[in-house]
N, C-alpha and C positions, 0 to 999 in steps of 0.2 A: 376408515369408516366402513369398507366394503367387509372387513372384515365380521364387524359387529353386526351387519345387515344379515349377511348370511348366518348367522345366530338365530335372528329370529325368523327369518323365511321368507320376510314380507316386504312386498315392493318397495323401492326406496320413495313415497309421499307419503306411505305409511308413516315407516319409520320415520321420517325427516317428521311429519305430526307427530307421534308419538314421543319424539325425543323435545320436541320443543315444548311441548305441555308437562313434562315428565324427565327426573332426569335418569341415564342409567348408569347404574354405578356399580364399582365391586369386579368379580371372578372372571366376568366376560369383558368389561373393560382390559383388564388384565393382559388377556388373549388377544384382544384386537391389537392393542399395541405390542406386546411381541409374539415376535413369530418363531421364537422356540416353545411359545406354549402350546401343548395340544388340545385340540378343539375337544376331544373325548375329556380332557378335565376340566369341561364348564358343564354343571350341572343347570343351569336355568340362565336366567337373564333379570337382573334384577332393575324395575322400574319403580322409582320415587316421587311419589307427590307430595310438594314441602310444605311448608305452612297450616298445615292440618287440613287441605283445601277439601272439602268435599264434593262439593264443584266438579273441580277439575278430576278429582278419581273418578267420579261415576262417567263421566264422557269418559276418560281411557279405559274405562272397562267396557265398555262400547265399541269403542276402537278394537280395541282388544279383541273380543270374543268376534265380533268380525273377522278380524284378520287369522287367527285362530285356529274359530273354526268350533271352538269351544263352548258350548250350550249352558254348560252347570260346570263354573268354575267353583276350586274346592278353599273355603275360608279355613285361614289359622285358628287357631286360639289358641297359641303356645307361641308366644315371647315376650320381651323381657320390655317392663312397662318403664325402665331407666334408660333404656334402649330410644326412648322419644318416639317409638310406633306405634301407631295407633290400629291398623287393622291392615292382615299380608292376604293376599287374593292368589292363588293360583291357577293357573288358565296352561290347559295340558294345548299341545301346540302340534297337529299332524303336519305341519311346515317347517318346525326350527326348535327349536331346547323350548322346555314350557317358561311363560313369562308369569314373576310372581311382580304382583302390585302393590304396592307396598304406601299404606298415608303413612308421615313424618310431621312432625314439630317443628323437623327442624326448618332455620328460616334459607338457608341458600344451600349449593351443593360444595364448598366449600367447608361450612360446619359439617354439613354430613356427612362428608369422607372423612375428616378428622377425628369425627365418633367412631371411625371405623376400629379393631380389633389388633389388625394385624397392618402393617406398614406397606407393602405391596400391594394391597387393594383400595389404598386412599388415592381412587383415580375416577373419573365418572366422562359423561359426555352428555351434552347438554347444548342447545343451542345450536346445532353445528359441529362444536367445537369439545374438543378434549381436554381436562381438568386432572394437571399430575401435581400432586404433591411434592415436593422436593424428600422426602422419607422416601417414598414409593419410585421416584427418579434414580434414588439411587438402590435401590431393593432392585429394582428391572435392570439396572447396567452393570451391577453386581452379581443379579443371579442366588441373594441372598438376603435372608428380612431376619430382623429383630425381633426376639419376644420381648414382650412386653414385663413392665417389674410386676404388676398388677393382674396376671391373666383371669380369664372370665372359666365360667364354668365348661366350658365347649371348647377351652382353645386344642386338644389334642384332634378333634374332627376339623379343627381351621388348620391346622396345622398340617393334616394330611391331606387337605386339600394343595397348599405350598406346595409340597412334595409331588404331588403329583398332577404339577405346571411347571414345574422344573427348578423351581427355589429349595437349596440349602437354609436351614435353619442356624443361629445366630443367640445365645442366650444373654449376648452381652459380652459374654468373657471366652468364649467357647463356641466353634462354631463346629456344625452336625453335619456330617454328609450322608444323605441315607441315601439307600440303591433300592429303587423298586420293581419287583420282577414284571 
């Protein structure tokens, strides 16, 4: 957990608020659980609020820009409405990786990692407590993920994300070792 804290900056009542109202999930999950990942390949920190709650977003955006620091966070309007999101908030962070906010549909964090893309990041933390997928369990002890039969239109930027967190790619029948300088 100390790991993910120090992602985002903020004391640990913050976070401990923050992650209870919210769950986090994805690339920085990723890193805090292992620790051949480097912290330079987490690009943000991704917080979910599930059940469309609006409620509960506008208090973590609250929290948020508090902790922050952050005055005029910068809204999306660029993703995918199959995707189950409803609106990504980015909140730049002079304390730790900027946090995007992210409302979801989806109803628990269990659905939500399993919508996820790529097998490695179907991992979150919530409650306390950390949520591994048994795909992502074994992507992290392998050091290698599966593509998908299906990929989306972005998988080569998800992909180089993998790569540069220390996962080999996997296309099913063929696996990839890239070297990055």
């Amino acid at each position: 957990m100390d790991r993910l804290i120090d992602l985002t900056g903020f004391d640990k009542d913050t976070f401990t608020e923050i992650s209870t109202l919210g769950v986090i999930a994805g690339g920085s999950v990723v890193y805090a659980l292992n620790d051949f990942v480097p912290e330079q390949s987490v690009g943000d920190v991704d917080i979910f609020v599930l059940n469309g709650n609006t409620n509960i977003f506008d208090e973590l955006s609250v929290i948020i820009r508090a902790a922050t620091g952050c005055l005029f966070p910068k809204k999306s309007e660029y993703y995918w409405t199959e995707s189950k999101i409803v609106k990504v908030v980015t909140f730049e962070n002079s304390r730790g990786k900027p946090i995007q906010l992210i409302l979801s549909t989806m109803k628990n964090p269990q659905e939500l990692v399993n919508d996820f893309t790529l097998d490695y990041v179907r991992c979150y933390f919530h409650e306390g407590m950390f949520g591994v997928t048994e795909d992502a369990r074994q992507a992290h002890s392998s050091r290698i993920i599966t593509l998908p039969d299906d990929p989306q239109k972005d998988i080569e930027i998800r992909v180089q994300k993998a790569i540069k967190k220390g996962f080999e790619i996997c296309d099913g029948e063929w696996n990839y070792t890239t070297f990055v300088q």
